[in-house]
VODO-256525 format. One record per atom (N, C-alpha, C, O): residue in three letters; x, y, z. Coordinates in steps of 0.02 Angstrom, whole numbers, padded with zeros to 5 digits, always signed. Example, Ala and Ser with C-alpha at 12.3 -4.5 7.8 and 13.67 -1.06 7.14 Angstrom:
% residues 2
ALA+00660-00284+00390ALA+00615-00225+00390ALA+00660-00165+00390ALA+00712-00166+00423SER+00642-00112+00354SER+00684-00053+00357SER+00645+00002+00394SER+00670+00057+00402
END
This chain:
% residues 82
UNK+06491+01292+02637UNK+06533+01233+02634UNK+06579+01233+02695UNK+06593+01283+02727UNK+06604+01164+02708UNK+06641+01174+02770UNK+06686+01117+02763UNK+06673+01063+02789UNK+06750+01129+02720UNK+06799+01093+02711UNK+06777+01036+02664UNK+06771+00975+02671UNK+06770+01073+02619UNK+06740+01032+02560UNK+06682+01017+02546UNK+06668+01011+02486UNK+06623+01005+02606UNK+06574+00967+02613UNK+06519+01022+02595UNK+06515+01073+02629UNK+06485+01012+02551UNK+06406+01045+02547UNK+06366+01050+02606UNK+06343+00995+02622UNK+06347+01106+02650UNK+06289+01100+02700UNK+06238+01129+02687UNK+06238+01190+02683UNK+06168+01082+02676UNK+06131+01083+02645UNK+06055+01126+02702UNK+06027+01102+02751UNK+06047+01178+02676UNK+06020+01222+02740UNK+05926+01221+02719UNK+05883+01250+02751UNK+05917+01182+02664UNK+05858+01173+02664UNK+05829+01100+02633UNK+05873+01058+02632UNK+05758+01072+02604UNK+05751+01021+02595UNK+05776+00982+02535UNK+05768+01010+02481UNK+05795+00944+02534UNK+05841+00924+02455UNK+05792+00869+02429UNK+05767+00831+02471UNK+05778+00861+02361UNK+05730+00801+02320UNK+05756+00747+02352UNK+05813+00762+02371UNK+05741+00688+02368UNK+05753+00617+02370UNK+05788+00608+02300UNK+05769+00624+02243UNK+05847+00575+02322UNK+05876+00540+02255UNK+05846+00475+02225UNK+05808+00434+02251UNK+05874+00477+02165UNK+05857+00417+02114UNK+05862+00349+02133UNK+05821+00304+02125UNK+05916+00348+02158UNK+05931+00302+02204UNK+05901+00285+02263UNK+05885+00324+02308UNK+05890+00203+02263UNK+05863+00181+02348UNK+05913+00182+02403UNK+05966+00154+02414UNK+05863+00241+02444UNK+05912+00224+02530UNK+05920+00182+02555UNK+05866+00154+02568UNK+05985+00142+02581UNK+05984+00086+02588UNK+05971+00096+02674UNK+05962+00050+02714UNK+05974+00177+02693UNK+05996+00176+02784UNK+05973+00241+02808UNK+06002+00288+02780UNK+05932+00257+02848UNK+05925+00317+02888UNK+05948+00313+02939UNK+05931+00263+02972UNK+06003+00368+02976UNK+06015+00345+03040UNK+05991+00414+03078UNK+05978+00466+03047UNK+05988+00410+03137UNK+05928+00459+03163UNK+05967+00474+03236UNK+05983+00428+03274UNK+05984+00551+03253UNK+06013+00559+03298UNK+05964+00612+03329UNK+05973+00622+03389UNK+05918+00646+03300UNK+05882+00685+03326UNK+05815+00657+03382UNK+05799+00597+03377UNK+05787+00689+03422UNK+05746+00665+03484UNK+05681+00651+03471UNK+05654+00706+03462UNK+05645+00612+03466UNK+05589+00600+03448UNK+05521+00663+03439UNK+05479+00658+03395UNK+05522+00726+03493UNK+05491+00752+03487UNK+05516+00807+03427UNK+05468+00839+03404UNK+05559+00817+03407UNK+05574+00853+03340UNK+05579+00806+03310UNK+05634+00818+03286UNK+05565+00760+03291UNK+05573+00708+03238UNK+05466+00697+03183UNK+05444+00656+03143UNK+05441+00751+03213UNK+05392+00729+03180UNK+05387+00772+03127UNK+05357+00759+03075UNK+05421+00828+03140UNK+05398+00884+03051UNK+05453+00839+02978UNK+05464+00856+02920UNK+05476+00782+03019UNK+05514+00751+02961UNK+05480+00685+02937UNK+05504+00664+02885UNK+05427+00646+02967UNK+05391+00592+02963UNK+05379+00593+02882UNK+05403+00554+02841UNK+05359+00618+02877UNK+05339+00614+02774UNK+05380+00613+02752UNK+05394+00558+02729UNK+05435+00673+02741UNK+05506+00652+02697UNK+05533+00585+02729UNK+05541+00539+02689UNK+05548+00570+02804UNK+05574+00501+02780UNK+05555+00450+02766UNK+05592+00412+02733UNK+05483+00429+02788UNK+05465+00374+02746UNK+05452+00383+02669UNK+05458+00333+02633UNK+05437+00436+02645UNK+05434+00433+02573UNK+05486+00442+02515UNK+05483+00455+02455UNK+05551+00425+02574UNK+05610+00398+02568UNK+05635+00325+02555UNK+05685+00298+02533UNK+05574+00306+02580UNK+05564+00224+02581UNK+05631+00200+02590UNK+05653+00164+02546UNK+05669+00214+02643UNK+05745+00168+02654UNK+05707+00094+02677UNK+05653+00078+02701UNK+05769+00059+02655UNK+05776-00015+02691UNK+05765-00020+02767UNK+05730-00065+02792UNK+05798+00033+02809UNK+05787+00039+02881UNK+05807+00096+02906UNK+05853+00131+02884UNK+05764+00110+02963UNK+05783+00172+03008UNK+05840+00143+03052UNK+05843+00085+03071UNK+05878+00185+03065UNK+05898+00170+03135UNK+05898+00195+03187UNK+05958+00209+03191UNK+05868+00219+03249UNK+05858+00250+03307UNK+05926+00242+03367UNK+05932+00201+03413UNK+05974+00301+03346UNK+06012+00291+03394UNK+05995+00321+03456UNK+05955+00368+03453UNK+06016+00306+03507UNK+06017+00315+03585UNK+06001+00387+03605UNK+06044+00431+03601UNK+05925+00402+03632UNK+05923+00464+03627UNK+05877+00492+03586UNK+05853+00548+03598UNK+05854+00444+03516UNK+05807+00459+03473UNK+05762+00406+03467UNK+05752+00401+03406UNK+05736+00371+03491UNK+05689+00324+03494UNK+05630+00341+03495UNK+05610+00390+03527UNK+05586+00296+03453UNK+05511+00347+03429UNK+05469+00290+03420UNK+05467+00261+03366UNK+05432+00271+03475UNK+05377+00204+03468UNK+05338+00247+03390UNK+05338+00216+03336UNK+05308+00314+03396UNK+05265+00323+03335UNK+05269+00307+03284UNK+05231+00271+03252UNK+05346+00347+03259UNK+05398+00327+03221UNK+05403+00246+03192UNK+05378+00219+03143UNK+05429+00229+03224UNK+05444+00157+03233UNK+05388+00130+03204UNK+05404+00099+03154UNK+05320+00130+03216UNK+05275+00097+03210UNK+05259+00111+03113UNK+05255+00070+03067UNK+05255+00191+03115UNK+05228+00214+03036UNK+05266+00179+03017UNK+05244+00126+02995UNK+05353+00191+03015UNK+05385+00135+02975UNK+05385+00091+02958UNK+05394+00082+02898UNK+05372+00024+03015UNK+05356-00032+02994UNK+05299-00055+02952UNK+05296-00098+02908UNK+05263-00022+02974UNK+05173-00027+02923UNK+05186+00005+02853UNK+05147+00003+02805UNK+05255+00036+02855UNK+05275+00057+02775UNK+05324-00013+02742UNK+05346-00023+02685UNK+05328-00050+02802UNK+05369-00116+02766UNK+05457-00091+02761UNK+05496-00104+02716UNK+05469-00052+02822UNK+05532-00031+02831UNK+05560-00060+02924UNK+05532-00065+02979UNK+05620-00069+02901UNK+05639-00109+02947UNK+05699-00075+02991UNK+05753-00062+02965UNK+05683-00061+03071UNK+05675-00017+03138UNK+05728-00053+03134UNK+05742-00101+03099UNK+05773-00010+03198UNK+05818-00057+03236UNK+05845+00014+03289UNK+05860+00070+03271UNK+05843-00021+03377UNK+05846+00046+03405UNK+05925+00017+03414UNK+05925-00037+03444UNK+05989+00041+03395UNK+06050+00058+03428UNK+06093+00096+03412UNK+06079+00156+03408UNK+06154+00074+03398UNK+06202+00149+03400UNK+06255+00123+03352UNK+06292+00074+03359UNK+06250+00171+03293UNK+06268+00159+03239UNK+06348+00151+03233UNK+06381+00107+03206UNK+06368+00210+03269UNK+06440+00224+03287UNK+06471+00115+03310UNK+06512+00074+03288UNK+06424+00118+03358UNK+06451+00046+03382UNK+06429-00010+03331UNK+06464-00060+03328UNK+06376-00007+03294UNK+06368-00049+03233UNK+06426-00062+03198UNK+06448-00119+03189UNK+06460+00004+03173UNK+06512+00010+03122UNK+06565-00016+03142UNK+06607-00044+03106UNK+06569-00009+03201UNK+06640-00028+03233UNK+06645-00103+03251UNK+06695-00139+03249UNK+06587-00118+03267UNK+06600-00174+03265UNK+06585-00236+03213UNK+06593-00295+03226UNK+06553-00201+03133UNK+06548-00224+03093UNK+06484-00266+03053UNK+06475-00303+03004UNK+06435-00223+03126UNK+06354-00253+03120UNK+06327-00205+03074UNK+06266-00205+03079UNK+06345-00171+03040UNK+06304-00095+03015UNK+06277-00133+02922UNK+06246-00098+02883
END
């Protein structure tokens, strides 16, 4: 734990609940041993921030009927697009 917060050092079940958001800070080429858990996460949308952009990615998703968007979440929030 690290000031309250659970850090979770291995894979955790998908909750009951629908993801409404993946946001994605990691680099596309480590981003593939995670391709199954996240789409079978089935969120509403990925988001590919700056740095992690993944045509492959991008593509499985959409053909899963999940909806991409490459920018930067930090600036989404702030400015109220998130």
């Amino acid at each position: 734990m690290i000031d309250g917060v659970m850090i979770h050092t291995q894979w955790e079940a998908l909750p009951a609940d629908p993801i409404d958001t993946i946001t994605l800070y990691l680099g596309a080429e480590r981003q593939r041993a995670y391709y199954t858990y996240l789409l079978s996460a089935h969120p509403k949308r990925i988001i590919f921030n700056p740095g992690a952009e993944n045509d492959e990615l991008e593509q499985l998703a959409q053909a899963a009927g999940i909806q991409t968007l490459q920018a930067c979440t930090l600036v989404m929030l702030r400015t109220n697009q998130y």
